[in-house]
N, C-alpha and C positions, 0 to 999 in steps of 0.2 A: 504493500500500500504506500503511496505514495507521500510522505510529512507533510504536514502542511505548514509545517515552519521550521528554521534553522537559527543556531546561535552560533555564532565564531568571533573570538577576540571580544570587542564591545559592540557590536552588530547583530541584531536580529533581524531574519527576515520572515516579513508574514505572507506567506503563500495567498491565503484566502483574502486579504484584505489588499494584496500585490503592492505591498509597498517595504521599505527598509530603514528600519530607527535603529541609530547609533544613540547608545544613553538616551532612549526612550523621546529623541530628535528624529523626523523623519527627513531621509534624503532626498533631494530634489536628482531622481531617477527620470530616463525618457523609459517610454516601455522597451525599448530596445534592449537596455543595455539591464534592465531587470530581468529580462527572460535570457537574457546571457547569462548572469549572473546565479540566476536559478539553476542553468542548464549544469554550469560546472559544479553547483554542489548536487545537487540528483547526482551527476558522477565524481564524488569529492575522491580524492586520492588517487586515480585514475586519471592515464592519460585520454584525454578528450581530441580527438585530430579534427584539423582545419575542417574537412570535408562534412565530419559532422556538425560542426557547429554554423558551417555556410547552407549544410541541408536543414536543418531543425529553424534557424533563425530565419533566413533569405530563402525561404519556398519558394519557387516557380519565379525566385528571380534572378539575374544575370547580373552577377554582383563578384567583383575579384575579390583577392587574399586582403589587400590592401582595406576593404569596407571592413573584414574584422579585426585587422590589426586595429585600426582607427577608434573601434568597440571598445578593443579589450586598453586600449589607454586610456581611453575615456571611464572604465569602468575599473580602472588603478586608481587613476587620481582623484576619483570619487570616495572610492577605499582611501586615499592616503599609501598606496601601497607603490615600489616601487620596480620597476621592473631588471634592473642590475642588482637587486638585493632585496626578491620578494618574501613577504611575510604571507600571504594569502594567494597569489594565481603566480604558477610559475612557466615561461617558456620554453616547450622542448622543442629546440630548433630544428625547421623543415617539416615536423609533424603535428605538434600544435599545443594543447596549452593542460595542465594538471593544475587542480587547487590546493594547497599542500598542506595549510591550517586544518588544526583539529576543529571538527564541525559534531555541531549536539543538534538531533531533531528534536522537536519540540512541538506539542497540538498549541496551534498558536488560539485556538476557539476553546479553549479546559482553561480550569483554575490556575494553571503555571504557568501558560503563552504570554507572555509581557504582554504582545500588541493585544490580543485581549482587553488588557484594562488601559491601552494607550486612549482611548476617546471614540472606542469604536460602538456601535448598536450591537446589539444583540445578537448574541449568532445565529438564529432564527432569518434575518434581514443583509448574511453577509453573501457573495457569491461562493458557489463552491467552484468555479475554474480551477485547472492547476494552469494559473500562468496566463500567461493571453498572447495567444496565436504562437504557442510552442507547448505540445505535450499535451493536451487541453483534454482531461478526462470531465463530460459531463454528467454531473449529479444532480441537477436540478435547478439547478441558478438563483437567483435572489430569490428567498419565498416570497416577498411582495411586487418583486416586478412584474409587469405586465404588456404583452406585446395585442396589441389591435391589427391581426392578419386583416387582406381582403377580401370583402364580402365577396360569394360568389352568386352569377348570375344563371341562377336552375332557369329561366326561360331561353337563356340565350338569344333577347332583345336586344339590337343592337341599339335602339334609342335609347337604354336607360344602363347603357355599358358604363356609365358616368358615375353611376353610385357605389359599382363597386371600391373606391377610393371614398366616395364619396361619404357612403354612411360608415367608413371606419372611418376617416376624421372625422366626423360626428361624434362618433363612440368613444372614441380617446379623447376629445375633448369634452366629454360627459365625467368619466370617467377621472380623467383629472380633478374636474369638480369637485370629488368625491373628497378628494384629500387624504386618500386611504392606500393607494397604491403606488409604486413609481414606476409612471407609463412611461411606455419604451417612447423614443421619438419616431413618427410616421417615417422621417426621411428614413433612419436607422433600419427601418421596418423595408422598406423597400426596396431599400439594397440588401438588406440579407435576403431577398427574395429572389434578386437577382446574381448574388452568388450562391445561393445553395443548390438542393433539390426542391426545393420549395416545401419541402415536408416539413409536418407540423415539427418533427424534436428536429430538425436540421435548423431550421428557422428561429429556434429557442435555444437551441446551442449557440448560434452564432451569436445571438442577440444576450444571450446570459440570463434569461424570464425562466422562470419556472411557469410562469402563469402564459395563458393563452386567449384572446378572444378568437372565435370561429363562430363562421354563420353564412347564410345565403339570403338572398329573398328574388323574390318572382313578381314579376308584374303581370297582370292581367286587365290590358286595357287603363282603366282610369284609377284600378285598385292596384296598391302593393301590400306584401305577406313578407314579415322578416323574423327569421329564427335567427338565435345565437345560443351560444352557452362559453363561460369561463369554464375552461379548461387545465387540469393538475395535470404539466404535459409527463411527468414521473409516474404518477402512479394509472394516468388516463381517466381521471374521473373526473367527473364533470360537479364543478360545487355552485354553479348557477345556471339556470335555462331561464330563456326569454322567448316568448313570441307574441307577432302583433300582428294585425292589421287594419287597412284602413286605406282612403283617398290619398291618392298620391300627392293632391296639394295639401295634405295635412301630415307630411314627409317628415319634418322638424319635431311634431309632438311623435310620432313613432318610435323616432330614432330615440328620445330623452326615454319614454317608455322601457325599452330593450333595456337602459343602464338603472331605469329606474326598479325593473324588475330584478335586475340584478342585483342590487341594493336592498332590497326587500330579501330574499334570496341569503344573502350573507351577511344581513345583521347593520347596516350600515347606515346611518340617521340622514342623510343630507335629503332634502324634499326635493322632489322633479323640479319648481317653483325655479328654485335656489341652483338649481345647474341647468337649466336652461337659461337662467342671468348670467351665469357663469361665463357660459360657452355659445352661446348663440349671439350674431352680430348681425345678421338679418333675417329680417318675415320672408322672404320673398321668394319661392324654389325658383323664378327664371335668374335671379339672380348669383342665387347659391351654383344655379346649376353651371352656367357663365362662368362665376368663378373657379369651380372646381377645374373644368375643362382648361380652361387658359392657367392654371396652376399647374397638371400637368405637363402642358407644354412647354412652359416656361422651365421644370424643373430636369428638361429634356436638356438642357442646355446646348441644344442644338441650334444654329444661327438660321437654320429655315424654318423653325416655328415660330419666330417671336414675333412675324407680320400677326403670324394668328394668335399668338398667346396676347397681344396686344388688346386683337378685336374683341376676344371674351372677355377680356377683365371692362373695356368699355361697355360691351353689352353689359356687364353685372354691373356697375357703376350706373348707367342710365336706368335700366331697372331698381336699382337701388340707391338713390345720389348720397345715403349717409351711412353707406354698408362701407366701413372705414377697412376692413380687411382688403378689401378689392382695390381701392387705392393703393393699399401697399403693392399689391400684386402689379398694377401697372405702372403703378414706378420702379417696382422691377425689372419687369419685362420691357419698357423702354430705357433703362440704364444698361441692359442688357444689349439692346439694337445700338444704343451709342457707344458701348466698349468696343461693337466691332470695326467703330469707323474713327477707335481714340488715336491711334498712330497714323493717320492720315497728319497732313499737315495742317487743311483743315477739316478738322471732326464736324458731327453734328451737332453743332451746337443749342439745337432747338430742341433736341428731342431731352438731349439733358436737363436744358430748364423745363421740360413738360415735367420730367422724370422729380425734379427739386421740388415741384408745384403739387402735385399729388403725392409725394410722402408729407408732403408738410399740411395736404388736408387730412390724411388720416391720422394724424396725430390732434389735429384741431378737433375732426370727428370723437374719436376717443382715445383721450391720453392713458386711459389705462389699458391700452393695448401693446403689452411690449416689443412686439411685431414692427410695429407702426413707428418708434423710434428706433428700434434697430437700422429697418430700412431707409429711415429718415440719415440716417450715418452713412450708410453706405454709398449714397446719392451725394452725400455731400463731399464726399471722398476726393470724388471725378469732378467735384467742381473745385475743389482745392481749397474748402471751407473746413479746413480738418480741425481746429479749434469747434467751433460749435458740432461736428460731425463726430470728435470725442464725448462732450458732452451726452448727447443722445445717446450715443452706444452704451455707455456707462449708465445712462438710467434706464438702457433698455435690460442691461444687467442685473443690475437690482432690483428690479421689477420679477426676474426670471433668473438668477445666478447659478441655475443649470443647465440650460440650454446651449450649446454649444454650436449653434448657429449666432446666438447676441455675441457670445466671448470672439469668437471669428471677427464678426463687426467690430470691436471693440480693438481688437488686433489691426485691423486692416486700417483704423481712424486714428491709433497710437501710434508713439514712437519711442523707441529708448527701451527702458525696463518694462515700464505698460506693456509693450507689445510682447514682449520677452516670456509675463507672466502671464496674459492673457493667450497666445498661442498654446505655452504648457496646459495651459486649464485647458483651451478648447482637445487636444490631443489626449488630456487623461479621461474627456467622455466619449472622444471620440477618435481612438488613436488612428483610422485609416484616412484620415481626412490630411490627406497629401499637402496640402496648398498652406498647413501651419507649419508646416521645415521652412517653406519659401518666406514665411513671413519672419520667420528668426534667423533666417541666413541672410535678407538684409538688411538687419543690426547689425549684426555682425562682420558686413561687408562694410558698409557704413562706418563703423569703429576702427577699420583697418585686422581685424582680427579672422585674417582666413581660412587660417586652419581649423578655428572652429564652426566658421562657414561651411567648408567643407564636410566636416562631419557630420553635421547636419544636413546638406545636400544629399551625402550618399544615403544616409536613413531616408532624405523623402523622397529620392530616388528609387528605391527598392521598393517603397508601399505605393509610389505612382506607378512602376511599371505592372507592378501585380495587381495592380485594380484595371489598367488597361487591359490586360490581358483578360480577365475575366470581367469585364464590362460593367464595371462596377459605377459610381453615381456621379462621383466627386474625385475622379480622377491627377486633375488639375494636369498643370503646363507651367514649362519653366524652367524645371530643378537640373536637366542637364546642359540647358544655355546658361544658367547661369555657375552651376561646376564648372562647364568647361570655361567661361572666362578666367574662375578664380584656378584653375590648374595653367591658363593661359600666363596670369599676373604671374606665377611661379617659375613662369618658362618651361612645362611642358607642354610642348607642342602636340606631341601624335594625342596624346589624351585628351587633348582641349580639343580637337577635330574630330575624333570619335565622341565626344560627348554632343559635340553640334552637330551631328551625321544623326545620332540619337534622337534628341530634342527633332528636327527636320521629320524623322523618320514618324512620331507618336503626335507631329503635328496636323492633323489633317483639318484639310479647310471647311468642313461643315460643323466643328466644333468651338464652343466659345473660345476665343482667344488663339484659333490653329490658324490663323493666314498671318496673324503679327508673330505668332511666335517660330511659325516657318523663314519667313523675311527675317528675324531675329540669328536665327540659326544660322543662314545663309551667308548674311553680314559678316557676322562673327567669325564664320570659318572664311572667308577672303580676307579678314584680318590678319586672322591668324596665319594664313597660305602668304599673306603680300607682307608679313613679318621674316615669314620662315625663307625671302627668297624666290617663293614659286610663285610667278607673276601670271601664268598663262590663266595656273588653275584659281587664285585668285579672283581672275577679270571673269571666270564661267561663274562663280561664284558670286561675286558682284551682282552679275547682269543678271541671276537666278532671282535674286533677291529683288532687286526694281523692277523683276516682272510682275512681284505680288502689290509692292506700293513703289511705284513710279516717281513720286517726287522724292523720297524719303533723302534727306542731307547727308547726313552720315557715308550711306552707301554710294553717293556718286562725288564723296569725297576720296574713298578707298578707290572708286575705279577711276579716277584721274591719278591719283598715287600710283596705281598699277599699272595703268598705261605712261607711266611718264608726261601727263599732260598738266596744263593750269590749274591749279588749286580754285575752284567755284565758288560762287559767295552763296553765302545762307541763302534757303529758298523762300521766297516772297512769302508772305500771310502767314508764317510759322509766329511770327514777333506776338502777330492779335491775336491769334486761335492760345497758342501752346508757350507760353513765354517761360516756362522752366527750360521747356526740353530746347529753345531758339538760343538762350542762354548757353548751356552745353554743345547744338552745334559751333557756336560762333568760335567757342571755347578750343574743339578740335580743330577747324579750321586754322584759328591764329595759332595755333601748336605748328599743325602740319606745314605752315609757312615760315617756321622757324622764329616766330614772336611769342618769345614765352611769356612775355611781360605783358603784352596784352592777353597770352590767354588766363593769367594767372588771376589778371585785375579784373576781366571776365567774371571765371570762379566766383572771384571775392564779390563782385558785385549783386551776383546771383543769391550767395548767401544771407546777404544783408539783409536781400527784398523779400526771400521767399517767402513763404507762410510756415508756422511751426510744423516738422512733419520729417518725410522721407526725401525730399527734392535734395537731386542729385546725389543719391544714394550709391548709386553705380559710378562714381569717378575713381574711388579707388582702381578701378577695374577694367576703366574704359581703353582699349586698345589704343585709341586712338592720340590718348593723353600720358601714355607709357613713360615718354621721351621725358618729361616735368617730372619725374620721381625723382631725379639727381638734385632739383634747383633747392634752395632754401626757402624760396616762395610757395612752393608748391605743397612745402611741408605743414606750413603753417595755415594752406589751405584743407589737406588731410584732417589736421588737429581739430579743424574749426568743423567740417563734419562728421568727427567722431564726437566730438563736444555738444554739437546737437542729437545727436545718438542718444544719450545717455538716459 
């Protein structure tokens, strides 16, 4: 049987609780480098080789020696431990690594488990995983978690295919109401649907619920019929059933029935009344139904739905002008359509003030909606209002301080440590969520501190490509255009181009953000090519890249560099649309023309103006600005944004 906790030196670790207190301190662990850590004591005194520890950790992903040397230093000097004179993980050269401390298992859930009495709930309320996404024996997971499967459709209606999402966000927001359970999130929900088998204990395994909702309903004509029952997926017993029906325009009293029968059911006080105030934000099924539909879409993050995820969230809005959810949704879904035209030189600028204008009614509509201010931050992001765009995030936090969609927000609109702590939070609820490495590796880039950049690229490298691979929700874009620049800053060349060959390869153009971050890619490696000497393949390079954006400055500053031609002056209307990133061409430009001193006073000028935040986060890094790393100007420009970093 497997421990569920270990002691060595002054270090406990608690399995069940996945985390690790030094003198009753808990370590600020990634889950990475905890399921490393696990892995070598499960084999304490035994050698542990590379192979296993790159198959156990890096599943189904294409990750060298180099991502766990990277681990296992990260997870020394977390120890304190050293690697020329280890007290605790020691290297056998060529084959791989032994932990050599005496280790005591320990039930960390009994009367003797320290973390037991460290602040934890009841063991009744802990997970039983061993580990997370390594070794993972399931026992039943949190006894009060609860996942809301999709309803299934017994008529096989294609008109009312809407509700099978449709009455399970109903139901998990009923259910939340409750204040009894902790519901899984729908998004979490639907990707583990999409990586599993979709079976009921695959979908609870993954998800860590012990509990389950299940159910169908059938329309006939103007009537619907919905059964459910909470589901004990361990033992397969069902400890509540629901069933209703009734007129389809009376959809919303149905749905609160199902949880209200629930509640009756299992002993649970809250009144229909009272979660129906809860959780309901409009009377109106063309509205709901509106919104549902263009919330799928939108959540497709597919750049050919968002014409349409646009039209339903207006259909729900017109239908309902004070349904403050659907706001949000469409200032989504057009922040969405303006991220794809932000690297243009000039964007859409109208659709982002649409986009600024409708987050800022649904928070007028209702501010006790923490949706409504999140999305309110994320909007103001892209307008470069990142002072008030923090604000929001943060009270969309406190509103909701587990949601891991606000903390993301909250990430995305901070800078410095904010972002730092608020990515960790968003990854310990949500560790496959890729795109929170990206937001701590441009701290880190930002501070001049690459190596730890890098180590965090390679971790969200490895969980982006395995969510590509299996088509997972929240894949994100990025993490190997921006490794390969930081292995580029290093001077390794072949790495830095096989990482932008990567990035090029997982960028495909129907995805949000896959034609900027292909033209990224492209750039990049003709920098990289027109550094290393290879001019020809450079200029193929180049001209790959302004096939996707045609003005872009940067890259037809490489390809005059590559062809030995006249250095070009910045491209017209960059100044009014984009005046950070007009700042930064101008910047490379006066470089590449051998005036450091204007690009430097550039820089500095850029700083002085910008707004508090991440602008010009990438200079450490930028190919083009390489040459300024020797001046003394330069340095003091570095300083000044690690300094806003902070």
């Amino acid at each position: 049987m497997t421990p569920s906790g270990y002691r060595f030196g002054s270090f406990v670790v608690d399995r069940t609780g996945y985390r690790v207190l030094r003198d009753n301190v808990p370590l600020d662990l990634t889950p990475k480098l905890l399921d490393l850590l696990l892995f070598l004591l499960d084999h304490a005194g035994s050698l542990v080789t590379k192979e296993q520890l790159l198959d156990a950790l890096w599943t189904d992903a294409n990750v060298t020696d180099n991502a766990l040397a990277q681990a296992i230093s990260e997870l020394r000097e977390a120890l304190g431990d050293q690697a020329d004179a280890p007290q605790f993980i020691k290297t056998v050269a060529r084959r791989g690594y032994r932990f050599i401390a005496p280790v005591e298992t320990i039930d960390t859930a009994g009367p003797g488990g320290s973390p037991a009495k460290a602040g934890r709930h009841d063991s009744s309320e802990d997970s039983s995983y061993v580990g997370s996404g390594l070794g993972r024996t399931y026992t039943g997971g949190d006894a009060h978690a609860i996942a809301v499967l999709d309803f299934v459709n017994v008529s096989g209606d294609a008109e009312s295919a809407w509700l099978s999402a449709g009455i399970a966000e109903t139901v998990t927001g009923d259910l939340q109401a409750l204040g009894h359970f902790r519901v899984i999130d729908r998004w979490r929900v639907m990707e583990a649907a999409r990586r599993t088998d979709r079976s009921l204990h695959g979908m609870a395994d993954d998800l860590g619920a012990r509990l389950a909702v299940v159910g169908s309903y059938q329309r006939n004509r103007s009537r619907i019929r919905i059964t459910a029952r909470v589901v004990d997926v361990v033992s397969g017993q069902a400890l509540a059933d629901a069933k209703v029906d009734g007129p389809l325009d009376a959809i919303f009293a149905l749905q609160d029935q199902v949880v209200a029968q629930f509640a009756t059911e299992l002993g649970i006080g809250r009144t229909l009344r009272e979660m129906a105030e809860s959780a309901r934000d409009t009377a109106s099924l063309d509205a709901y139904r509106a919104f549902s539909e263009g919330w799928m879409r939108l959540e497709s993050l597919d750049v050919r739905e968002m014409p349409q995820a646009i039209a339903q969230f207006e259909r729900a809005v017109a239908a309902d002008p004070r349904y403050a959810l659907a706001y949000t949704g469409l200032a989504s879904a057009e922040l969405a359509f303006y991220e794809t035209t932000r690297s243009d030189n000039e964007p859409a600028q109208d659709q982002l003030h649409r986009a600024v204008e409708h987050a800022r009614r649904g928070v007028e509509l209702n501010g006790a909606l923490a949706e409504a201010h999140a999305t309110l931050a994320l909007v103001l992001v892209s307008a470069w209002a990142t002072t008030e765009a923090a604000e929001a995030a943060r009270q969309a936090v406190a509103m909701e301080p587990t949601n891991w969609r606000h903390l993301f927000r909250l990430g995305h609109a901070s800078w410095g440590d904010e972002r730092l702590r608020a990515a960790a939070h968003t990854l310990a609820l949500y560790p496959d969520f890729a795109f929170a490495h990206f937001q701590t590796a441009m701290v880190h880039v930002a501070r001049g501190h690459l190596r730890e950049a890098e180590t965090v690229l390679r971790q969200g490298a490895a969980v982006q490509d395995r969510q590509i691979g299996r088509g997972g929700r929240y894949p994100a874009l990025g993490l190997h255009w921006l490794l390969g620049l930081v292995r580029l800053a290093q001077d390794d060349v072949e790495e830095a181009i096989a990482e932008f060959d990567r990035e090029h390869r997982l960028a495909e153009p129907h995805r949000l953000y896959g034609r900027e971050y292909a033209m990224y890619a492209l750039h990049a490696r003709g920098a990289t090519l027109l550094a290393a000497g290879r001019h020809a393949e450079a200029i193929e390079s180049f001209e790959r890249a302004l096939a996707l954006y045609p003005d872009n400055g940067p890259t037809h500053l490489g390809l005059a560099l590559a062809r030995g031609e006249s250095i070009p002056d910045p491209p017209t209307g960059l100044e009014r649309a984009r005046p950070i990133e007009a700042a930064l061409v101008r910047a490379q430009i006066f470089a590449a023309r051998r005036n450091e001193d204007a690009a430097i006073a550039t820089l500095r000028q850029l700083f002085d103006t910008a707004p508090p935040g991440f602008a010009g986060w990438t200079v450490p890094v930028e190919p083009f600005l390489k040459d300024l790393h020797r001046l003394q100007g330069f340095a003091g420009i570095l300083s000044r944004l690690a300094e806003r970093a902070r």
